[in-house]
Every structure is written in C-alpha cells, then in structure tokens.
C-alpha positions in Angstrom: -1.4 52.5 -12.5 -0.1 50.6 -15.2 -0.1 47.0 -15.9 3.5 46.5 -15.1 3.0 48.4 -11.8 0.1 46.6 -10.9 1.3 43.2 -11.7 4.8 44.1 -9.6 3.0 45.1 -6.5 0.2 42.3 -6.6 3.1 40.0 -7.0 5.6 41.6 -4.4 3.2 41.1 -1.5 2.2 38.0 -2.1 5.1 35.5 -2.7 2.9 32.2 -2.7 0.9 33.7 -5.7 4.3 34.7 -7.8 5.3 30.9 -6.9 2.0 29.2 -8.2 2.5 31.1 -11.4 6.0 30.3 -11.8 5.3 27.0 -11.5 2.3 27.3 -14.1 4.4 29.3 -16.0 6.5 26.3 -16.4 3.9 23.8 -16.6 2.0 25.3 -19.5 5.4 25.6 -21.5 5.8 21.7 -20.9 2.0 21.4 -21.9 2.1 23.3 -24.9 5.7 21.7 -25.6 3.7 17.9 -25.7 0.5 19.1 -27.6 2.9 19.4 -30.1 4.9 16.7 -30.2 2.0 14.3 -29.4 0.5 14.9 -32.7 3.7 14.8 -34.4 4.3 11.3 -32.6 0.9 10.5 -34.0 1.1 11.5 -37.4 4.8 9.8 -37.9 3.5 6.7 -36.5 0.3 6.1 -38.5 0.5 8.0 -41.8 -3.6 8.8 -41.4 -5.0 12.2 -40.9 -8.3 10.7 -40.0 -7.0 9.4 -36.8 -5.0 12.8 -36.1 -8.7 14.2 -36.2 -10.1 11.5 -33.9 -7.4 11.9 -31.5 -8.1 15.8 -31.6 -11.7 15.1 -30.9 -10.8 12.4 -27.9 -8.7 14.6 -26.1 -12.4 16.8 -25.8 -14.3 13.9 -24.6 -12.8 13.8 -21.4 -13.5 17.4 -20.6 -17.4 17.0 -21.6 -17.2 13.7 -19.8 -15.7 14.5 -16.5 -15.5 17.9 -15.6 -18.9 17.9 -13.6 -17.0 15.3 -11.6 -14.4 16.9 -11.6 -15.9 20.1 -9.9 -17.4 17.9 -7.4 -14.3 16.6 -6.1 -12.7 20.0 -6.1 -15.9 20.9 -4.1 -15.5 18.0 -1.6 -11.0 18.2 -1.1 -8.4 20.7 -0.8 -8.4 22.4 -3.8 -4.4 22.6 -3.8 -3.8 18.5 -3.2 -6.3 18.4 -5.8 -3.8 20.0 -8.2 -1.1 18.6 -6.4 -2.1 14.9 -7.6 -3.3 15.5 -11.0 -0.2 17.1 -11.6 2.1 14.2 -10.6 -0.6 11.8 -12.2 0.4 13.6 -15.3 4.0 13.8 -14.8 3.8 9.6 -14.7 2.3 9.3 -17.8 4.3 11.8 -19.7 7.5 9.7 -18.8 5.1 6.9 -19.6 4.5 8.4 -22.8 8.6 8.8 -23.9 8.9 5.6 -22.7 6.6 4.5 -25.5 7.9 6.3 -28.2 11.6 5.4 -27.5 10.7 2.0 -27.5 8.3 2.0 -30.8 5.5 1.1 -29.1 1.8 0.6 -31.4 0.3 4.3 -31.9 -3.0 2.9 -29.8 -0.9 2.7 -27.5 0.5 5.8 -27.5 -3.1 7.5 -28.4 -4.6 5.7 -24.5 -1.7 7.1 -22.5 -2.2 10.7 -24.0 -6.3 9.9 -23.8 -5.7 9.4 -19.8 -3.5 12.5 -19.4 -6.5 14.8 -20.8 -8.9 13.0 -18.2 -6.2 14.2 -15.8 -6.1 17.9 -17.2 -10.0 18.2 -17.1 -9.3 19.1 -12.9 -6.9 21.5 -14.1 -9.6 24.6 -14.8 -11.7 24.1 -11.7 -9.3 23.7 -9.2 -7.0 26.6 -10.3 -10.1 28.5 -10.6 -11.9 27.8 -7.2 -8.0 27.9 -5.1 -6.5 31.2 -6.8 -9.2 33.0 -4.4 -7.9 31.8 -1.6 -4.3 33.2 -2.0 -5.6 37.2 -3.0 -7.8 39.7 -2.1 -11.1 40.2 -4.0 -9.8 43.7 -5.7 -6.5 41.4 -6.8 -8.3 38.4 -8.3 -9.1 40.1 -11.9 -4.7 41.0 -11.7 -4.2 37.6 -10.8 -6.2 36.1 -13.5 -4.7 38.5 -15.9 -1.1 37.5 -14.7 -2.0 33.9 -15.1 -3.6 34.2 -18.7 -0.6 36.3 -19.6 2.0 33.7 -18.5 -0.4 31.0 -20.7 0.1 33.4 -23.7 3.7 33.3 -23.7 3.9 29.6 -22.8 1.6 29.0 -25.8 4.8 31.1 -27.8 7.6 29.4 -26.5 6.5 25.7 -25.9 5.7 24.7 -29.8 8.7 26.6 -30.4 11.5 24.3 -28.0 8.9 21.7 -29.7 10.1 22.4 -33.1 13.4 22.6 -32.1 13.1 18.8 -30.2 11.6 17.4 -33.4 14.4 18.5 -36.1 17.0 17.2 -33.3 14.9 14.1 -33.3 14.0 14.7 -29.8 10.1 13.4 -29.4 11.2 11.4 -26.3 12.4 14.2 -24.9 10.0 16.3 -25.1 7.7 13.9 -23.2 10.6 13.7 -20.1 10.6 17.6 -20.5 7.3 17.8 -19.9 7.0 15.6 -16.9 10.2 17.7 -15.3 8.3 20.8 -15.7 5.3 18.9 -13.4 7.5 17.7 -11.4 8.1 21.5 -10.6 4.5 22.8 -10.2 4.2 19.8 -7.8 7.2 21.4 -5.3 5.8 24.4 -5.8 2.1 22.9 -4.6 4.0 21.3 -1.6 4.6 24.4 -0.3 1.4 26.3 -0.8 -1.7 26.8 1.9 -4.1 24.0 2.0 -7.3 25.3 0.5 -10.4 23.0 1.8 -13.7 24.0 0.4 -16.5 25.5 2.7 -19.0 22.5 1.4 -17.5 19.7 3.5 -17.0 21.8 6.8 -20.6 23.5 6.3 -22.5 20.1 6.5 -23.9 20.1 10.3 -25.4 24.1 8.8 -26.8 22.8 5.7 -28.2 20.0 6.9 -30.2 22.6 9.0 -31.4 24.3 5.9 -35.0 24.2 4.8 -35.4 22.4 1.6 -37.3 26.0 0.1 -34.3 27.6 1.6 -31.7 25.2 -0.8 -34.0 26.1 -3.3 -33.7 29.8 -2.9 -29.8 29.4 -3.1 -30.0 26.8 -6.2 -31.6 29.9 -8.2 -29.4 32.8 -6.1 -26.1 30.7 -7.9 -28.3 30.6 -11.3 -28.6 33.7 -11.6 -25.1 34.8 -10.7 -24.1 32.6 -13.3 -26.3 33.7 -16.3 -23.8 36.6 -17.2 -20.5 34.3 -17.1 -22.9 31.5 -19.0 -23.4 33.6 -21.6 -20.2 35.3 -22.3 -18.2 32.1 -22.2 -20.8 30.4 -24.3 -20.2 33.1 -27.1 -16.3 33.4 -26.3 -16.0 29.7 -26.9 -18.2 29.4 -29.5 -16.2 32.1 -31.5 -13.0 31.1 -30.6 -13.8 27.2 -31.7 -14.7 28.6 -34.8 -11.4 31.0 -35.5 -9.4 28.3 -34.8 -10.5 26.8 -37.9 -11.2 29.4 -39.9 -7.7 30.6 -39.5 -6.1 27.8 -42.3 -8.9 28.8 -44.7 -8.4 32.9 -44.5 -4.8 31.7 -45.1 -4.8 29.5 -47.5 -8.7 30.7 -49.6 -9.3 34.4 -48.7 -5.5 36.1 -48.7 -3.6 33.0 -50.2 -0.5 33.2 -48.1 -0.4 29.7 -48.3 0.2 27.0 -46.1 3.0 28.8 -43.8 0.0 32.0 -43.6 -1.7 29.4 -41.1 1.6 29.4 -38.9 2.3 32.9 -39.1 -1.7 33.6 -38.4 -1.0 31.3 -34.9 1.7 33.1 -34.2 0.1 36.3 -34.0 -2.7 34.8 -31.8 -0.9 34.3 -29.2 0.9 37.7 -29.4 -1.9 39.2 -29.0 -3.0 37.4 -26.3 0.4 38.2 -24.2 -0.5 41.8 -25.8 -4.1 42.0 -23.9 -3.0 40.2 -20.6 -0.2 42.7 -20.1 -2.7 45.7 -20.6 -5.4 43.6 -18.7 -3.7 43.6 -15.1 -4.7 47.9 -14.0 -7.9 47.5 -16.0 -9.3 44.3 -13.5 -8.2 45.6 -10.6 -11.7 46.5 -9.2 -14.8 47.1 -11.9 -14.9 44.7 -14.3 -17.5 46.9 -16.8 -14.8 48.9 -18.5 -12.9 45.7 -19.4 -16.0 43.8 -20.1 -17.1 46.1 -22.8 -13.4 47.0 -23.7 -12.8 43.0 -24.4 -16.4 43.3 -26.4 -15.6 46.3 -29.1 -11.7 45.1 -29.2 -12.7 41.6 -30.3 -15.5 42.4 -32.8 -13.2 45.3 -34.1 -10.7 42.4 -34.7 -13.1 40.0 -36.1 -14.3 42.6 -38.5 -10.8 43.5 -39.9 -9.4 40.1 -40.3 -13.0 39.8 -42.6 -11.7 42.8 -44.5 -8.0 42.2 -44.5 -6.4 41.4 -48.3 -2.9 40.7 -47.2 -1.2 38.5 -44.4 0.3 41.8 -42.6 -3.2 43.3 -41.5 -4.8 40.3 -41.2 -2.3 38.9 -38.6 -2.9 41.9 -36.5 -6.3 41.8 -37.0 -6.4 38.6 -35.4 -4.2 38.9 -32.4 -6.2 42.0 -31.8 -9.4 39.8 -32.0 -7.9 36.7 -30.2 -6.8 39.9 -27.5 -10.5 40.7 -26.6 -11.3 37.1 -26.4 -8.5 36.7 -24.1 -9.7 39.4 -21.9 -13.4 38.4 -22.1 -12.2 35.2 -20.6 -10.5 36.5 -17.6 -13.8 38.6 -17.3 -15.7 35.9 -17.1 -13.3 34.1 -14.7 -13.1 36.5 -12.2 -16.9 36.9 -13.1 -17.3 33.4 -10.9 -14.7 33.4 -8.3 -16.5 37.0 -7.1 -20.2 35.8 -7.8 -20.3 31.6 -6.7 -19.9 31.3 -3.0 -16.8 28.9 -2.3 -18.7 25.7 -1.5 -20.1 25.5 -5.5 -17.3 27.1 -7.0 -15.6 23.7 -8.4 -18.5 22.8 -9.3 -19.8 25.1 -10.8 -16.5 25.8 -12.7 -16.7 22.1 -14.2 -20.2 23.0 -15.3 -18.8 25.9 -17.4 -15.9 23.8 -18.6 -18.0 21.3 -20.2 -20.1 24.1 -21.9 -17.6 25.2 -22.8 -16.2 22.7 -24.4 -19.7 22.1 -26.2 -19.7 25.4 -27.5 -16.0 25.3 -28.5 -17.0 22.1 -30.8 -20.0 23.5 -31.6 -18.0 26.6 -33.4 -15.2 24.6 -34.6 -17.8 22.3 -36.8 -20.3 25.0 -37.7 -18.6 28.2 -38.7 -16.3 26.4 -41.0 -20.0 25.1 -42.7 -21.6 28.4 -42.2 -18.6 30.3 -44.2 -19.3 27.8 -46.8 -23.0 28.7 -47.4 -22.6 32.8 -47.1 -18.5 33.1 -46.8 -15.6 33.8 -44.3 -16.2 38.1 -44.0 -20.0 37.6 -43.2 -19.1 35.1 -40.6 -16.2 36.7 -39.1 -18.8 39.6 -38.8 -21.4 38.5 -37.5 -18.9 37.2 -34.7 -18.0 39.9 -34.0 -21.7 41.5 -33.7 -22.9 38.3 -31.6 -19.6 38.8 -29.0 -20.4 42.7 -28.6 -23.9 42.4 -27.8 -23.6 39.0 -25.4 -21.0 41.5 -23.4 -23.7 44.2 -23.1 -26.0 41.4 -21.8 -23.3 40.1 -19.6 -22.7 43.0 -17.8 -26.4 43.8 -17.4 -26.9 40.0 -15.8 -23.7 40.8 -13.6 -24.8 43.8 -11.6 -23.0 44.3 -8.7 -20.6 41.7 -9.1 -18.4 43.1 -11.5 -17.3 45.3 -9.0 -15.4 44.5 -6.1 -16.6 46.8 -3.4 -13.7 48.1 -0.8 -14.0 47.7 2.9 -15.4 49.9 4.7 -14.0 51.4 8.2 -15.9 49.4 10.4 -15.5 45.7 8.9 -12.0 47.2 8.5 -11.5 47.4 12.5 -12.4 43.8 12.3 -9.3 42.9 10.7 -7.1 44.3 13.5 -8.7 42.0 16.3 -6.0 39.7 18.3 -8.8 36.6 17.8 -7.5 36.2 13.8 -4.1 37.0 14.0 -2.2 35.5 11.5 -5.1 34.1 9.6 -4.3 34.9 5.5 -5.1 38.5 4.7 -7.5 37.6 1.4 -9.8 35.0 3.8 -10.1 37.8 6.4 -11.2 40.7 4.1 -13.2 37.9 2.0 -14.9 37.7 5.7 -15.2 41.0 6.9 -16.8 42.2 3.3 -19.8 39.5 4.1 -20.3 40.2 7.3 -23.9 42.2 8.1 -24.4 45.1 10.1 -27.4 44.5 12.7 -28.1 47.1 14.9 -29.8 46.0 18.4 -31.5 48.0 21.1 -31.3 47.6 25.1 -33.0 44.3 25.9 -32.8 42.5 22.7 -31.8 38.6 22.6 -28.9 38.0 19.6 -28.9 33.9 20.2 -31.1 31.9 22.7 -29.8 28.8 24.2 -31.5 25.9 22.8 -31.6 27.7 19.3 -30.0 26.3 16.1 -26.6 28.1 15.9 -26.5 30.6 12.1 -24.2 33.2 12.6 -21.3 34.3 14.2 -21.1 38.1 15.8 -18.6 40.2 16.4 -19.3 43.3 18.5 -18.5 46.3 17.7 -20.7 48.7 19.9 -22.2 48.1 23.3 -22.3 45.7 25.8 -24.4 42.4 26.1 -24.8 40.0 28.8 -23.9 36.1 28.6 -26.2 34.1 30.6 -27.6 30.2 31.2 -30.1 28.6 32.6 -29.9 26.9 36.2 -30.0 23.0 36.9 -33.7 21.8 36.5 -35.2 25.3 35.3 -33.7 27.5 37.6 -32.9 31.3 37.6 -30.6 32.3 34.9 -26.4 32.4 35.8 -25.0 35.2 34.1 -21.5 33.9 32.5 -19.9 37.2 31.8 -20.3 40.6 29.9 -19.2 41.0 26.4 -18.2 44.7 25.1 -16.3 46.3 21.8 -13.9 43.3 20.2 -15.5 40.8 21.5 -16.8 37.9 19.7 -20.3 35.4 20.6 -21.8 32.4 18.4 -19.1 30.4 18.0 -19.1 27.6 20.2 -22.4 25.9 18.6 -21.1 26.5 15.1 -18.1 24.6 15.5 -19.6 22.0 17.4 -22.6 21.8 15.2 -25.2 22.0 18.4 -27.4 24.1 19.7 -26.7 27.8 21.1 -25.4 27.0 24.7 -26.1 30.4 26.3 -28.1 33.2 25.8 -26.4 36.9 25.1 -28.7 40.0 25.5 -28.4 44.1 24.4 -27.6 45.1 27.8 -28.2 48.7 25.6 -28.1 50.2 22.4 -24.9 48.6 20.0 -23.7 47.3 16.7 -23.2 44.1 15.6 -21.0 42.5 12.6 -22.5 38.8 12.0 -21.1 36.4 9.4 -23.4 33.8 8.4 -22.2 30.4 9.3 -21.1 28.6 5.9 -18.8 32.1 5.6 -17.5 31.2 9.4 -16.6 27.7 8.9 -14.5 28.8 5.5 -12.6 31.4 7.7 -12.1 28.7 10.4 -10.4 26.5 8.2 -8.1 29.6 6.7 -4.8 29.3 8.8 -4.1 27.4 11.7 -5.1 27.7 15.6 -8.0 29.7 14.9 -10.8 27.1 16.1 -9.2 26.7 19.3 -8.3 30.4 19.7 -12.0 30.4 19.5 -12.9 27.5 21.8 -10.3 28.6 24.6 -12.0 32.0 24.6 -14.5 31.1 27.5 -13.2 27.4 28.4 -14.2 26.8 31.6 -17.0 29.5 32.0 -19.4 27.6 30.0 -21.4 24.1 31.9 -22.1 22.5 28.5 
C-alpha cells in the first residue's frame, strides 16, 4: 500500500485522529511562526547576540528541568486535559507576549513570558505521546506518528515563512496573536476528543497488592524495553544537535555559499523531512525492523554525502536526505515506546526520554562543532553517520518483539464481538484482547477463590464453570449460577478493590481469556457505562 493510501484509510476511519492533527497541524505552524519572530523581537530589542544565545539555551532549561514532572502528571491526569490546559496556558501568554511588544515593553520582559511558555511546551511530547495510543490501533500507531511528524515538517516550511512575511510588514505583534489563535484551535479540537485517564491512578487498590520483588521485576521489565529507544534517541539527538550547527559552517567554510547557503541548507531539512514522513506511513504500519534499518543506512548515506558534497546543489539534498532518516528514526523510536511501556509509565517515561534528549541534543550542538575543529567537518559528518547505523543495529536487537505489532488472533478476536463492550473504542478493545492470556483449565479446577486477592479478569471462551459461596457461619456452599461461552467472571473484586466474593470452578475441560488487572482497569475507564454494564451483570445474585 502506499503512503498516501495508508495515510487516507487510517485517517478516514478515524475522524478524532484526522481532528487532533489538524489542530496540531495548526498549532505547530503558529509554533514555528513565534520561534521566529521571538528571536527577531529579541535581537531588535537588545542589539546583543550573546543574549540571543542565552535565550536559545533557556528555552532548553525548562525541558531538562521539568519534563520528569511533567511525565508524572501525564501519568497521574487525563492525558487530553493535560494538553488541553497547556495549550490555553500558552495561548495567554502568547497574547501576553504581543501585548509586550506593541507596547515596547523591556526585552527581560519579553525574554520571562517566552521563558514560561517553553516550561508550558515541555508537557507537549509526553502527553501527545502517551494519548495518541488511545485513539488507534497498535498496527496504526507507527502511521499515526508518521502522519503527525509529517504535518510538523510542513509546519516547520510554512510557519518561518508567514513569519518572514509578518516581519517585512512590521507585523511582530501579530504574529504573537497568530499564534495564540492557532491554540485557541487545538483547544476546540481537545474539547471534543475522548478523555484519556492513565491506568496508574485507577490501578492503585492492584498495585498496592504488589510484592515489593514483584515492583522490582517490572522496574527492570520497563528498563529493558526501553534500552533500544534509549539508545537510538540518544544517537538521533546527539546527531541532529550537532547538524544543526554544523549546517552555517558547511555553508559558509566547506562550500562557501555564503550566508544565505545556511537558509537554503534549512530549507532543504525540512523537505526532506515532509519527504521521509510521506514515504514513512506503509513502511510503520506493523514491523518496525525494515524502517529502523532503512532510517539507519538513509541517514548515514546522507551524512556521508553532505561530508563529500563541493557545491550547495548536492549538499542540500544530501542533507534533507540525512535529516529524512533522522526523521524516520525518530518516529521509530516513538512508536518504539507507546508499543513497549505499559500505559501507566508511559508519561513518564516519555519525560525521561525528553530530557535525555535534550542532553544529548546540547551535548551535540557544543561538541561536534569543537570536534570538526580538531579533525574537520567530512570526518565528523562521517563518523555520524557510522555511529547512527550501528546504534540502529543495536536498537533493533534490544527491541525484539516489540517492533512488531502482532495481529489478533481468532479467538481474542471473538472477544471483540461480545455485547458486554459494546461501544467501547475499537484501539482500547484490541489493545485488550492482544494482552489477554490463554489458560486452559480441566474439570474441577478452581479459577478465583472467595476470600482471595482479586488479579485478573476472565473471559470464557470454552466450557462451563460453576459460581458458588459459602453459607452464613461456615455452611454448605450456595451455588450462584453457571457460567458458559461469553461469559465473563473476576470483575466484581477488581473494581471494588476487595477480595474475590465467590468461588467459580471447571465444571469440565474449557478455555479461558484472562486480562491481568492493571490492563482491566485501563479498559474500564475506555468509554462510558462499561463498569456498571459489569456490576449489573449478577446484581442481586451475589450476598456481598
């Protein structure tokens, strides 16, 4: 299928997802329309380079600073009003910020409103990252990404350009108001979105359950899932921090094309990035090893021409081609986490890699520039390109089985058809029914005891099995009822957070689906009316 087909049919059956990135669409042309014009303000205003430079580095700070934080409280609210605020928090300041300029205010000034609007942006990245899963199916989050990187690219193309045109109108002001307009957009868009509360705050009574060596076991579980997006975003960054300054000195010291070479160089960076997202959307749809190593040998085969490349025609598509791979390798690496980190760390975990990230990204913007000075730009820009090939042969080793996304097979798929989760959202369901274990049971055997801790939720799918409780003060057993194919058990005491109120029993050989119970309480909380669906199932035939 090609990227165009893919990205129309991922897009055509799921509305909510085209509106998200319409509105982000938007909302990165206003971002990339005030990068610009916030530096501009700067400059105009103070004359000194220096502070332009300690501005840039500020506007960092925040996302070393705060996005640990920042993935907490994605972790602990609904991801969406989580957007939803920051967004309007932003779209204040920005008409804060034309405010300012329209009446002359000091620079400082003008530097601490645009200081506070990065320490809004830093919950930008997790939140996006750990909500997007909530609106697609697991085979549709690589597309999705893609889509979303794509739209990015071409924001990054036509913001600085309506930019340009705003500053030779004398239009700084607004650009600011433009800005806040398009969050102001995103923000109706939000409005109207599914709620997407993470698993971690409705999982407590289960955790809390948890053996400390059993935390400890996940703890290292999540570190190792994580090792293979660690490492390519570490290298990505580091790379792409570097390039980023590199790009004025190829342009100006290695093909002398001057100071304008350094715009046309940008230029082509983010063509290429709209380039690779395009051809990105069939290539994610399910493994992620083809693109993984793709994104690898496209980006060093980039780096390596631009290190070769005597005029300003190769070398500009050198780089796009190079910034294309690293474009790609970062969708990898997103997709990477939403498919490896269960939803209850995934904010967290995102703000973890955000502020590596961001190390990294400094890291490569101060020392490549110093390393090209001791051995030159081509060596560099090669060994760049070495490093990034080999990190995604790593990579995909550390990833295993997560970089595909396995299809469902015909029995979870039954599951999907059951009255019980009717109208729940199609990419929670599936999300379910791909965790949920097969456990095969044999006439006589007890699923849950009454009195036990409640784990797991089952839903039968051969066989019968017999509900019973015990009598007042010890007595013989009452038999409730007798469960058969469709039927669901295990429920009650996981919603309640209490013990297993009845016992259920193989009354013969069958088949059982059971989803663990921090994967239950995340599909509960998926669409409305399905905890009481649940509750109502067997009101009245249970004493406790």
């Amino acid at each position: 299928m090609s990227a165009f087909g893919s990205y129309c049919r991922l897009l055509r059956g799921n509305p909510a997802l085209g509106r998200l990135l319409a509105g982000e669409f938007i909302s990165g042309i206003g971002d990339w329309l005030y990068m610009v014009a916030i530096l501009v303000v700067i400059y105009a205003e103070s004359q000194s380079a220096v502070l332009l430079g300690v501005v840039g580095a500020a506007r960092v700070l925040p996302y070393i600073v705060l996005s640990v934080p920042a993935g907490i409280i994605v972790d602990r609210y609904d991801r969406r009003l989580v957007l939803l605020v920051t967004d309007v928090a932003r779209g204040f300041l920005m008409v804060l910020l034309a405010v300012l300029v329209t009446i002359d205010a000091p620079v400082l000034a003008v530097v601490g409103a645009s200081i506070v609007a990065a320490s809004f942006s830093v919950f930008f990245g997790p939140a996006i990252t750990a909500y997007l899963p909530t609106l697609v199916d697991e085979d549709e989050l690589g597309p999705a990404n893609s889509a979303w990187a794509t739209l990015d690219s071409i924001a990054f193309i036509i913001g600085p350009a309506v930019a340009g045109v705003l500053i030779a109108v004398g239009g700084l002001g607004l650009a600011f108001l433009l800005n806040a307009a398009s969050f102001a957009v995103v923000a109706v868009v939000l409005w109207r979105l599914p709620p997407a509360r993470p698993v971690a705050e409705r999982a407590s009574d289960v955790a809390d359950g948890a053996s400390a060596d059993t935390a400890g076991g996940r703890v290292r579980h999540v570190g190792r899932r994580l090792a293979g997006p660690f490492l390519l975003d570490s290298a990505t960054s580091l790379v792409g921090g570097g390039l980023g300054v590199l790009t004025v000195v190829i342009a100006i010291d290695v093909i002398g094309a001057g100071e304008e070479g350094t715009g046309f160089l940008n230029a082509a960076t983010g063509a290429g990035g709209v380039m690779a997202g395009l051809a990105a959307g069939a290539l994610l749809a399910r493994s992620l090893g083809v693109p993984l190593l793709l994104g690898g040998g496209i980006s060093a085969l980039g780096l390596v021409g631009l290190a070769v490349s005597p005029q300003l025609l190769p070398a500009m598509v050198a780089i796009g081609v190079a910034v294309g791979g690293l474009l790609l390798l970062d969708v990898v690496t997103t997709t990477l986490v939403q498919r490896a980190i269960p939803d209850a760390l995934r904010g967290r975990v995102m703000g973890a890699l955000q502020t590596s990230s961001a190390l990294f990204m400094a890291g490569g913007s101060l020392g490549l520039p110093i390393l090209a000075e001791v051995v030159g730009v081509g060596p560099v820009l090669i060994g760049s390109g070495g490093v990034v090939a080999l990190v995604c042969v790593c990579a995909l080793a550390l990833a295993g089985r997560e970089a595909e996304a396995e299809p469902i097979d015909a029995e979870r798929t039954a599951v999907l058809q059951l009255p019980i989760f009717a109208g729940l959202p199609a990419p929670r369901l599936e999300a379910a029914a791909r965790a949920m274990q097969r456990v095969a049971v044999a006439s006589g055997d007890v699923v849950v005891r009454e009195g036990d801790r409640a784990d797991r939720f089952y839903v039968i799918r051969e066989g019968a099995f017999a509900v019973t409780q015990s009598g007042a003060r010890g007595g013989t057993a009452n038999r409730l009822r007798t469960l058969a194919q469709g039927d669901v058990f295990g429920e009650i005491g996981l919603l309640r957070g209490s013990p297993r109120t009845a016992t259920v029993t193989a009354r013969g050989e069958g088949v059982l689906l059971a989803l663990d119970g921090e994967r239950f309480l995340e599909l509960v909380t998926a669409g409305p009316g399905l905890s009481t669906r649940l509750l109502d199932l067997y009101r009245g035939a249970l004493v406790r």
